[in-house]
Residue frames relative to the residue before (quaternion, step in Angstrom):
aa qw qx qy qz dx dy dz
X 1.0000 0.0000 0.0000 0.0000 0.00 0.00 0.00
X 0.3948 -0.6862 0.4982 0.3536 3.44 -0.70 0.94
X 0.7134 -0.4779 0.3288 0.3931 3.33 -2.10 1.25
X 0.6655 0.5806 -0.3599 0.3007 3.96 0.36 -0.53
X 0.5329 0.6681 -0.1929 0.4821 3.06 1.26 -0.83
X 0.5269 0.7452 -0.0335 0.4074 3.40 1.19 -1.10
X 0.8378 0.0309 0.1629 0.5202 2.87 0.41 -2.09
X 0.5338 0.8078 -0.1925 0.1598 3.42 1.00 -0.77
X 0.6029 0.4332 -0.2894 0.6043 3.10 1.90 -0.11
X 0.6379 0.3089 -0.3258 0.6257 3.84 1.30 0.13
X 0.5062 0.6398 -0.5461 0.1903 3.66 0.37 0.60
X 0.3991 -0.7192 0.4457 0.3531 3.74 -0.32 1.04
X 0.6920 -0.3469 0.5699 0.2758 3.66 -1.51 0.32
X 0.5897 0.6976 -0.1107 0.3916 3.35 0.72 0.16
X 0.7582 0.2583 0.1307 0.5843 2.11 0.85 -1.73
X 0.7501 0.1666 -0.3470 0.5378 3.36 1.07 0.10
X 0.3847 0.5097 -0.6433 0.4224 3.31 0.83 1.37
X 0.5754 0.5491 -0.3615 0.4866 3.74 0.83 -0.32
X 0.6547 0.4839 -0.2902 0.5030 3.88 0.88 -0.80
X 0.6557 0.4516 -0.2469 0.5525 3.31 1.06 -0.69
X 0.7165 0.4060 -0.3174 0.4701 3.92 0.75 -0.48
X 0.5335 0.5424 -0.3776 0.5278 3.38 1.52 -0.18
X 0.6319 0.5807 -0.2985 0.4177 3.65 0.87 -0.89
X 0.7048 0.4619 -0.2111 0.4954 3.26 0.87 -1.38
X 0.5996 0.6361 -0.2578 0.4115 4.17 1.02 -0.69
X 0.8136 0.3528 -0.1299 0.4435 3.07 0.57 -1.66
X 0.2695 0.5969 -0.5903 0.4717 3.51 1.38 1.01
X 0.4662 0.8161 -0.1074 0.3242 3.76 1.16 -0.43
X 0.7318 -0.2032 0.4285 0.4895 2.07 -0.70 -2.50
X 0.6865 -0.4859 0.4491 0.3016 3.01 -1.23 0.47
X 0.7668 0.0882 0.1513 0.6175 3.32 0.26 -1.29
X 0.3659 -0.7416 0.5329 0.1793 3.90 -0.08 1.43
X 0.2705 -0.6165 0.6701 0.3127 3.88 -1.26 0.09
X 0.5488 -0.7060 0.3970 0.2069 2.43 -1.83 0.95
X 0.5216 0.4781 -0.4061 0.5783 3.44 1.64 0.05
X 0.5410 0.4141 -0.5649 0.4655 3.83 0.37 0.08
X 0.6194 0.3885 -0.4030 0.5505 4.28 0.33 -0.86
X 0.7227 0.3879 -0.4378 0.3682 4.01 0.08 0.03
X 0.6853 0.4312 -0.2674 0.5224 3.45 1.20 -0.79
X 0.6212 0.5818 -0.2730 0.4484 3.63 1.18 0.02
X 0.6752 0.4444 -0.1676 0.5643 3.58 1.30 -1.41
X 0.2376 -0.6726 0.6148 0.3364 3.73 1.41 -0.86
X 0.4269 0.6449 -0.5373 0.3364 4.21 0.77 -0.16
X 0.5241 -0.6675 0.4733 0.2361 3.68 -1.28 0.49
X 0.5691 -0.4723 0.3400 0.5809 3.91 -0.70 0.85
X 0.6205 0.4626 -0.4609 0.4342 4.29 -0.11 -1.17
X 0.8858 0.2647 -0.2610 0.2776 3.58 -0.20 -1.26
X 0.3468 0.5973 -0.4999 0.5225 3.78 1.80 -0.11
X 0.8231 0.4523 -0.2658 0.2174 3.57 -0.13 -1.14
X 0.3529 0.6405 -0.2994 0.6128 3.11 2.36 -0.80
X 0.7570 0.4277 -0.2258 0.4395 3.44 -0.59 -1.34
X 0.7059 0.3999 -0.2996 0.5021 3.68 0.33 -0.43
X 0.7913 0.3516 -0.2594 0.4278 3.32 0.48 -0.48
X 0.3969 0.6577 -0.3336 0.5464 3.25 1.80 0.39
X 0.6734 0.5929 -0.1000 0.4301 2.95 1.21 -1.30
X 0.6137 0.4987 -0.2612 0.5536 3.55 0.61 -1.39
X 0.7782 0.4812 -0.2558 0.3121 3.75 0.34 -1.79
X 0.6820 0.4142 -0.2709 0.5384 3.52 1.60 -0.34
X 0.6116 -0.5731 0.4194 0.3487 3.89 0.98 0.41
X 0.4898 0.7047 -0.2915 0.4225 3.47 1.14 0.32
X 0.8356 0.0512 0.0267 0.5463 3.76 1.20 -0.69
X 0.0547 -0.8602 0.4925 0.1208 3.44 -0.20 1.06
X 0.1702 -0.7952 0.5044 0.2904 4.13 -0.57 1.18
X 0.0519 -0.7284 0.6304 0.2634 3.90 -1.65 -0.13
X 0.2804 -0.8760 0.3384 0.1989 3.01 -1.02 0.01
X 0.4292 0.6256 -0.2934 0.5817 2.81 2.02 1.15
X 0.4911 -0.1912 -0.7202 0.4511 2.10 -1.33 2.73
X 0.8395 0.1090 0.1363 0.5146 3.56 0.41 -1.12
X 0.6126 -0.6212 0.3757 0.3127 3.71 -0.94 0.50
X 0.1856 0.9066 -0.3235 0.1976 3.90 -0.13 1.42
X 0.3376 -0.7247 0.5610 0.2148 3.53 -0.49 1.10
X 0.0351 0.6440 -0.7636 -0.0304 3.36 -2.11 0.42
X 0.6783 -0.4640 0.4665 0.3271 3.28 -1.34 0.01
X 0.1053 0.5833 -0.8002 -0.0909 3.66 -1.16 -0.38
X 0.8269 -0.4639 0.2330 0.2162 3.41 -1.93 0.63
X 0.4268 0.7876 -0.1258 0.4262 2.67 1.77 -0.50
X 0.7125 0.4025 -0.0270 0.5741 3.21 0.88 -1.45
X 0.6117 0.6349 -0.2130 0.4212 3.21 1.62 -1.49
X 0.6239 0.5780 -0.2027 0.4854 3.27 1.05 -1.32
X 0.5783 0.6082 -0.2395 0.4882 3.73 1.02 -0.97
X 0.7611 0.2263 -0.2554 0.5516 3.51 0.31 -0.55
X 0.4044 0.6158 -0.5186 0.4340 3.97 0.80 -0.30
X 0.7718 0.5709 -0.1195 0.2531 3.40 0.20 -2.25
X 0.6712 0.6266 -0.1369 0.3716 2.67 1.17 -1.72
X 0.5696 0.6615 -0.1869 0.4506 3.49 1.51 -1.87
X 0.7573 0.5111 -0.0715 0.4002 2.93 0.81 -1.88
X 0.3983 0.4948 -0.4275 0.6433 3.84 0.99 -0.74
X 0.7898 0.4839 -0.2869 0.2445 3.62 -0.83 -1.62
X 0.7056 0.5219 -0.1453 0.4568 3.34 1.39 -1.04
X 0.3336 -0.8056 0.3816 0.3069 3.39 1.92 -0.73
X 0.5934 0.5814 -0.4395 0.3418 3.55 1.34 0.95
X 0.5685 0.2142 -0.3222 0.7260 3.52 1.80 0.59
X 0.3563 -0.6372 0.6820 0.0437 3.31 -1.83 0.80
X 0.7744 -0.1452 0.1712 0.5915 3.12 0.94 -1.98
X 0.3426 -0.7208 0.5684 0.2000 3.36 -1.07 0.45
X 0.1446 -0.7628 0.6276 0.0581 3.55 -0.94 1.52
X 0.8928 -0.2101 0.1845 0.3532 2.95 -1.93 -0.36
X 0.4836 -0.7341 0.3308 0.3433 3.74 -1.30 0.47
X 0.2012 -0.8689 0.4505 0.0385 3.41 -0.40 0.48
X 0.7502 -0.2929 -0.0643 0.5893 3.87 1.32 0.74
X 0.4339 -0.5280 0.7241 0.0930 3.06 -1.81 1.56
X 0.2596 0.6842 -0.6577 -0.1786 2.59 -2.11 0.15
X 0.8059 -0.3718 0.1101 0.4473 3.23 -0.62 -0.30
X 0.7694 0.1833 -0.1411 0.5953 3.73 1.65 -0.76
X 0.7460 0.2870 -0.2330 0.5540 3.66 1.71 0.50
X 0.2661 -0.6485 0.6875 0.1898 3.38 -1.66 0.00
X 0.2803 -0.8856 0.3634 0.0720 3.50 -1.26 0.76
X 0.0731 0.9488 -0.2831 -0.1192 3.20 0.92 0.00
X 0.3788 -0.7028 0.4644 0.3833 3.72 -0.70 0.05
X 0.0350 0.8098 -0.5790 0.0884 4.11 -0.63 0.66
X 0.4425 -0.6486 0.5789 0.2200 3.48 -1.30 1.18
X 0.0317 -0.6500 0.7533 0.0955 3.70 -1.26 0.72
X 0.7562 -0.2511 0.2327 0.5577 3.10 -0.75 -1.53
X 0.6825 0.3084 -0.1700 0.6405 3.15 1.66 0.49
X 0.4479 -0.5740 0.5050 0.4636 3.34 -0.96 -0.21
X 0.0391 -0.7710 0.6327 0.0608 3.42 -0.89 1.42
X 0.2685 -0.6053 0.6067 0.4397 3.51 -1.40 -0.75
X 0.0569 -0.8932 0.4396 0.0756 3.14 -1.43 0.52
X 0.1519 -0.9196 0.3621 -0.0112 3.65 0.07 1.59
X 0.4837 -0.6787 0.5514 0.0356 3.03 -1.15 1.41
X 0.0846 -0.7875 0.5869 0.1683 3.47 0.02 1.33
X 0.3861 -0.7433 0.5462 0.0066 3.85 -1.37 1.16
X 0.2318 0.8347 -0.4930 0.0804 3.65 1.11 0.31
X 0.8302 0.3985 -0.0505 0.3867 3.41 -1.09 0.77
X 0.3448 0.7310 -0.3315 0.4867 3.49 2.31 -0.49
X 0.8457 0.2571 -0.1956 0.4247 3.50 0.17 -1.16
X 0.7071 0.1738 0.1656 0.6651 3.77 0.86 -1.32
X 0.2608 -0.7692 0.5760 0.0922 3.72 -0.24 0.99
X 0.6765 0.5655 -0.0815 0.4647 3.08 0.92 -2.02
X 0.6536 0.5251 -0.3506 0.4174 3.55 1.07 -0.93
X 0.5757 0.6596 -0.2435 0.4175 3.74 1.19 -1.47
X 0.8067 0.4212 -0.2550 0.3267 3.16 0.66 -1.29
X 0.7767 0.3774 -0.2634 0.4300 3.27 1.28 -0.29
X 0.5329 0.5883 -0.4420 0.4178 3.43 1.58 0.48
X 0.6933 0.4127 -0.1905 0.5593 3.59 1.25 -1.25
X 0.4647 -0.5788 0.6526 0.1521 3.85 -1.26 1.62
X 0.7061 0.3735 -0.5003 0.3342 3.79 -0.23 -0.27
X 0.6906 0.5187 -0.3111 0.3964 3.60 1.02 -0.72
X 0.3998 -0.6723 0.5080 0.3607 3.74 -0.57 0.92
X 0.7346 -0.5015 0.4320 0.1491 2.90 -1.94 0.44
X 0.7586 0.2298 -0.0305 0.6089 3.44 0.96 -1.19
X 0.6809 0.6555 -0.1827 0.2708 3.53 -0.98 -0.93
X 0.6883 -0.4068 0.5224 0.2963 3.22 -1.37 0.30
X 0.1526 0.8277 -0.5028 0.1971 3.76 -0.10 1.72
X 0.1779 0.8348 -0.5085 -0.1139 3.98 1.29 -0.42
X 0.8318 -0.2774 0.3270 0.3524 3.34 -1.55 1.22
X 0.7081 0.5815 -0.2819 0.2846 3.63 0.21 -1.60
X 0.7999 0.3444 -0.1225 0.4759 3.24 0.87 -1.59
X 0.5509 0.6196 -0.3919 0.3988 3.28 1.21 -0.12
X 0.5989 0.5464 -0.2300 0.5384 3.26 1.17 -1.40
X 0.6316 0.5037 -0.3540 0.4712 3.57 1.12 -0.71
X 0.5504 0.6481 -0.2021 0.4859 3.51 1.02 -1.08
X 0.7969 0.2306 -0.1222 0.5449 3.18 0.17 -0.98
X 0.6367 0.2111 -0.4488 0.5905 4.07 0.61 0.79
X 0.4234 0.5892 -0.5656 0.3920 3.35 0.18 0.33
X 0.6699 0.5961 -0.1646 0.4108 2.92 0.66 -1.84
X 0.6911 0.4699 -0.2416 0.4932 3.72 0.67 -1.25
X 0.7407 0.4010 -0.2725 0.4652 3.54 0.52 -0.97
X 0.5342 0.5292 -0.4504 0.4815 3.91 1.45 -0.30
X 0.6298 0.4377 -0.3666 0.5267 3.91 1.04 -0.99
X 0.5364 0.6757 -0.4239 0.2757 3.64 0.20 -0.35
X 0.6165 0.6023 -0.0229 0.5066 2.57 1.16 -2.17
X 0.7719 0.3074 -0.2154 0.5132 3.61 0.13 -0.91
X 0.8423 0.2603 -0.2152 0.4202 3.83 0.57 -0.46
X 0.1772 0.8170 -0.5069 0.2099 4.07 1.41 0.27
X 0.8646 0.2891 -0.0520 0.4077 3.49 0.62 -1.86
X 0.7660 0.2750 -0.2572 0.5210 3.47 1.08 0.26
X 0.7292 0.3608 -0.1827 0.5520 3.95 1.41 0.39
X 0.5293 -0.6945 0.4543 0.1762 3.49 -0.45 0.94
X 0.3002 0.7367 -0.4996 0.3429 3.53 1.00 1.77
X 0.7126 -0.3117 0.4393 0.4495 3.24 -2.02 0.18
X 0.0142 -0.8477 0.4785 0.2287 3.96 -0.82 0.29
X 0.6399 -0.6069 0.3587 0.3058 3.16 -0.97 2.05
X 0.3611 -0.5857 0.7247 -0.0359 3.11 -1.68 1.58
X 0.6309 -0.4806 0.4067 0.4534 3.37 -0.23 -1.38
X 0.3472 -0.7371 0.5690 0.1108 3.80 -1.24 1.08
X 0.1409 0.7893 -0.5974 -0.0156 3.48 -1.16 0.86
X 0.8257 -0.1791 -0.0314 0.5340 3.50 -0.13 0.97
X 0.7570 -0.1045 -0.0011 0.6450 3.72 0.00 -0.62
X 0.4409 0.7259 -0.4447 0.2844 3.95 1.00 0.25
X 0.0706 -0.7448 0.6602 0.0671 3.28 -0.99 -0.03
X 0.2437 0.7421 -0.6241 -0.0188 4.25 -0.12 0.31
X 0.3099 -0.7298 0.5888 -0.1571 3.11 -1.08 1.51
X 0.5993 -0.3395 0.5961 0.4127 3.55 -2.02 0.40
X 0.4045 -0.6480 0.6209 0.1759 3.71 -1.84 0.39
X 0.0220 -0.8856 0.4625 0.0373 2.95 0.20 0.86
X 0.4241 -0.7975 0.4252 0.0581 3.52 -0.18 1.84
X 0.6502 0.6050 -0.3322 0.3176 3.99 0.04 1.17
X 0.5147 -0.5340 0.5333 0.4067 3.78 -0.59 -0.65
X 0.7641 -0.3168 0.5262 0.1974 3.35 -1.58 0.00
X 0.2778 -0.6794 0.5301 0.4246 3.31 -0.68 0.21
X 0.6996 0.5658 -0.3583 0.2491 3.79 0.35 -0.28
X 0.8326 0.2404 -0.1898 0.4616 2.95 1.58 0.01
X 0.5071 0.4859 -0.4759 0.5294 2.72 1.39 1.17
X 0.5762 -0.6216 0.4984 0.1824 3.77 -1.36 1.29
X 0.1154 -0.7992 0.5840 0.0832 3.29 -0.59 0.50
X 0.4571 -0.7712 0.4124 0.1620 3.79 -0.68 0.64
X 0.6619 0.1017 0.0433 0.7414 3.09 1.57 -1.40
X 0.2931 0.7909 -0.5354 -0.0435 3.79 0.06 0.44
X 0.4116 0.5960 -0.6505 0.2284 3.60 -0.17 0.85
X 0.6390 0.4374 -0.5067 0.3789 3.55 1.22 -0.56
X 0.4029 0.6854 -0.5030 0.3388 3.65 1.37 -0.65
X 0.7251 0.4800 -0.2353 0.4342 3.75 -0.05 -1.97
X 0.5323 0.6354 -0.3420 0.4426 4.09 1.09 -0.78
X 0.7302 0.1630 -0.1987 0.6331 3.65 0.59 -1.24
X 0.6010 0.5489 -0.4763 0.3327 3.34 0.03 0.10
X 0.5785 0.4782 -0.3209 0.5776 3.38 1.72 -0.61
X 0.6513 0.4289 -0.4360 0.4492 3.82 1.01 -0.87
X 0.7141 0.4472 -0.4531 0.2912 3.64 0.31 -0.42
X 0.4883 0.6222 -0.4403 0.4250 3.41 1.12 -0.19
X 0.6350 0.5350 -0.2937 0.4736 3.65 1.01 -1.62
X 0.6761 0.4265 -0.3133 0.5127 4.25 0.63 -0.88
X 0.7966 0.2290 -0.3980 0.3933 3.58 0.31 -0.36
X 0.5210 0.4325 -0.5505 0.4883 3.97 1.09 0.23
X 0.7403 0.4292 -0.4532 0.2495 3.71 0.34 -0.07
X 0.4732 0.5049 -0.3451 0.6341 3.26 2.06 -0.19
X 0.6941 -0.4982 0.3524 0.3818 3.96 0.52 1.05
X 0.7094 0.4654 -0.3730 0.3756 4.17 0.50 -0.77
X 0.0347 0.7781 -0.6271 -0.0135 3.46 -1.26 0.39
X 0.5090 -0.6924 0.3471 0.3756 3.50 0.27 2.37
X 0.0970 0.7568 -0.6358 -0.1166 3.81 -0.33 -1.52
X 0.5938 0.1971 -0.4432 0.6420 3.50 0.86 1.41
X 0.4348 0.7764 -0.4192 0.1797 3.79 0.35 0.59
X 0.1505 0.7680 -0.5607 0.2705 3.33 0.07 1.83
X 0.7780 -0.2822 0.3636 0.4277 3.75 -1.52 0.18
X 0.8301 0.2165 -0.2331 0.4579 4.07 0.43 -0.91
X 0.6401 0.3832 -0.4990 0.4409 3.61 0.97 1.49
X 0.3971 0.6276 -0.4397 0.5051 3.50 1.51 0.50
X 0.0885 0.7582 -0.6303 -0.1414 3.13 -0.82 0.75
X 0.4103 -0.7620 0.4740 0.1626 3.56 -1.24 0.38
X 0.0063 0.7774 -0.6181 0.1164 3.97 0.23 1.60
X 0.8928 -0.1477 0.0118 0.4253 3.61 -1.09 0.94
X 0.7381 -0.2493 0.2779 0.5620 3.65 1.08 0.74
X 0.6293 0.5926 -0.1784 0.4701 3.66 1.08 -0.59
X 0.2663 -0.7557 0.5778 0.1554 3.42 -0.16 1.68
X 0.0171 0.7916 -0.6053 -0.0825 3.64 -1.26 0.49
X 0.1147 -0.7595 0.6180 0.1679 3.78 -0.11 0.94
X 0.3073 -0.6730 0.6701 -0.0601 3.35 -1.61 1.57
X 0.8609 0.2715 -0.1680 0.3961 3.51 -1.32 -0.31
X 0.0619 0.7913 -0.5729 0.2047 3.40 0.23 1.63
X 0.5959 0.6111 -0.5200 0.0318 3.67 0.26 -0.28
X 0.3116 0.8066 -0.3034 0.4004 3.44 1.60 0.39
X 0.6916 0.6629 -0.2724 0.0899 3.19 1.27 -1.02
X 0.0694 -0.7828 0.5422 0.2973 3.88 -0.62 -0.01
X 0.5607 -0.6235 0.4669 0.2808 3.40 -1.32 -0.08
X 0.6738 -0.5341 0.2424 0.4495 3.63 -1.01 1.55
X 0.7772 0.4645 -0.2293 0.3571 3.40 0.90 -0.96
X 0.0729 0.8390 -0.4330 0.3213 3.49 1.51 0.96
X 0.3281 -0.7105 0.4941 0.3787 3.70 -0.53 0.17
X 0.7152 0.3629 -0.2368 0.5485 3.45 1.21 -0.36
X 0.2036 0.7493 -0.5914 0.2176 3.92 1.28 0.30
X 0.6292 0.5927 -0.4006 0.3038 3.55 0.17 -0.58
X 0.8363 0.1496 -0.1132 0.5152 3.02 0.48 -1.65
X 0.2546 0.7528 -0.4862 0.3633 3.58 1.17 0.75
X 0.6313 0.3333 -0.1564 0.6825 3.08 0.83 -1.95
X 0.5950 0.5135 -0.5127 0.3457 3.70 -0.60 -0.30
X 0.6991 0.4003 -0.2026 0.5568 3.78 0.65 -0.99
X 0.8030 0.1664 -0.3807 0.4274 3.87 0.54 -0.11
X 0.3381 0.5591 -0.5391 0.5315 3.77 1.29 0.73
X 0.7660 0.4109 -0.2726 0.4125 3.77 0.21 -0.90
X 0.6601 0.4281 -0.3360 0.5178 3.47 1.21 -0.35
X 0.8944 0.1933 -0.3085 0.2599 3.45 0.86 0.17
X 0.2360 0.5726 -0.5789 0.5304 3.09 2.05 1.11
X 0.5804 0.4998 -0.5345 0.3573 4.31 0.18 -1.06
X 0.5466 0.6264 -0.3583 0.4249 3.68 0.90 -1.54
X 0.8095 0.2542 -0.1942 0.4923 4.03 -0.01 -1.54
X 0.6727 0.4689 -0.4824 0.3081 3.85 0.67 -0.16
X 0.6005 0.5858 -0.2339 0.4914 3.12 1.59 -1.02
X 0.6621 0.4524 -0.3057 0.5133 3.80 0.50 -0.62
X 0.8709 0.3396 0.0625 0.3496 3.18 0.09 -1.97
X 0.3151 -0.7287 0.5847 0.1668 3.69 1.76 -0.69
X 0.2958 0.5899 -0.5560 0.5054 3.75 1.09 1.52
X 0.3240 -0.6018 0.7255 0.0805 3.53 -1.13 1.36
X 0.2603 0.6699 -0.6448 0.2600 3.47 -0.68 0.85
X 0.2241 -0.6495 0.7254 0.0412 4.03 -1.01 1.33
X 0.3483 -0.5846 0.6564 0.3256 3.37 -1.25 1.30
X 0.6274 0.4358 -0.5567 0.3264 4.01 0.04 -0.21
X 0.7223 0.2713 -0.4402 0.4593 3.98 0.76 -0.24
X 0.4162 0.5714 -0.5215 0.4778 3.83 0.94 0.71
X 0.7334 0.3881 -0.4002 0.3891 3.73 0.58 -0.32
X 0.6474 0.4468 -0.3704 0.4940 3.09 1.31 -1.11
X 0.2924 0.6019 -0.5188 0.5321 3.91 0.85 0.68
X 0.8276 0.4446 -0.0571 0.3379 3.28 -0.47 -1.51
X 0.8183 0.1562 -0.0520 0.5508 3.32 0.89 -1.21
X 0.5722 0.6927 -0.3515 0.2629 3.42 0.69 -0.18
């Protein structure tokens, strides 16, 4: 369970004025001063230094002391102000058990007025340097910090939601706060590890849902076998913050590369003859 989860119902005002002056800084700096979080929080040198060290001990604030003594976030802390937003807003209550990792997110299950799920996008966790040159919304050069990226890059997901809920077989958008994402639960397995009895009609809608969201302008561009999930027979494609739009200069061979990655998937598994050239003329035709 992420550290917020934890602590978040005993965290002092305070303390999430400091999380919030750290949030608002490190648009900045790297590493916030510690006289900018005092002249920001208005809090006194005794009760800054308290509160921080509250902070650090709960996985929530990491300090350095190179050029100069400074505070940032970690996901932790990050995750705090998401939750927090999100409680206030009344689209999480509680936060249950995890339910999928990957490489730039966590997933958790969480009660709203439903059972939702609710993912913590994680850009930049494993390979900062790697993120920044795979994902077009993040600039090239410059002053970028994990936070806003991770923000960036749920935004994004919860903007494809939005635009593709009623005409594509997706998670359906709940509500987005910084690096958050709270979604429909979507009760099932992967496609890769789930058997399939009769699966050409499967690979069929899976081709129509591709064809409804390029005609609704999105094209996934991370579409493979271990973002399909499978709910009552019902192919659902997840993990969109990747997406670009048909009108991409490279939209073609975008979609080309995630059609081929999931005909290789049904020829290889299943022995399905399928030509990514009659998969486009699917899609685009």
């Amino acid at each position: 369970m992420p550290v917020a989860a934890e602590h978040i119902r005993t965290l002092h005002k305070y303390e999430l004025r400091i999380l919030s002056a750290l949030e608002r800084w490190m648009k900045r700096y790297s590493w916030v001063p510690l006289e900018q979080i005092r002249q920001t929080t208005g809090l006194s040198e005794s009760e800054t230094d308290y509160r921080l060290g509250r902070l650090m001990a709960r996985g929530m604030v990491r300090f350095n002391t190179v050029p100069y003594d400074g505070y940032a976030l970690v996901f932790g802390g990050y995750d705090t102000l998401a939750l927090h937003a999100l409680v206030k807003k009344g689209a999480v209550s509680a936060l249950g058990a995890l339910i999928g990792e990957g490489k730039e997110s966590v997933v958790y299950e969480a009660l709203g007025l439903c059972p939702v799920a609710i993912k913590f996008h994680r850009v930049g966790q494993r390979s900062f340097s790697a993120a920044r040159s795979k994902r077009e919304y993040m600039p090239e050069t410059g002053h970028c910090p994990w936070i806003f990226a991770s923000r960036r890059s749920a935004e994004r997901e919860y903007a494809a939601l939005t635009a593709l809920h009623q005409t594509t077989s997706v998670p359906l958008p709940v509500a987005n706060n910084r690096h958050a994402v709270v979604m429909s639960l979507i009760s099932g397995v992967n496609l890769n590890r789930c058997p399939l009895d009769d699966p050409r009609p499967v690979l069929d809608a899976i081709l129509d849902n591709v064809r409804s969201a390029y005609r609704a302008g999105v094209i996934h561009a991370d579409l493979s076998e271990f973002n399909i999930m499978m709910d009552e027979g019902r192919p659902v494609i997840i993990d969109w913050p990747q997406w670009v739009e048909n009108t991409h200069p490279n939209a073609e061979q975008i979609l080309i590369k995630d059609l081929t990655t999931i005909l290789t998937f049904f020829k290889r598994k299943y022995h399905i003859p399928y030509t990514p050239e009659d998969a486009i003329q699917c899609v685009t035709g």
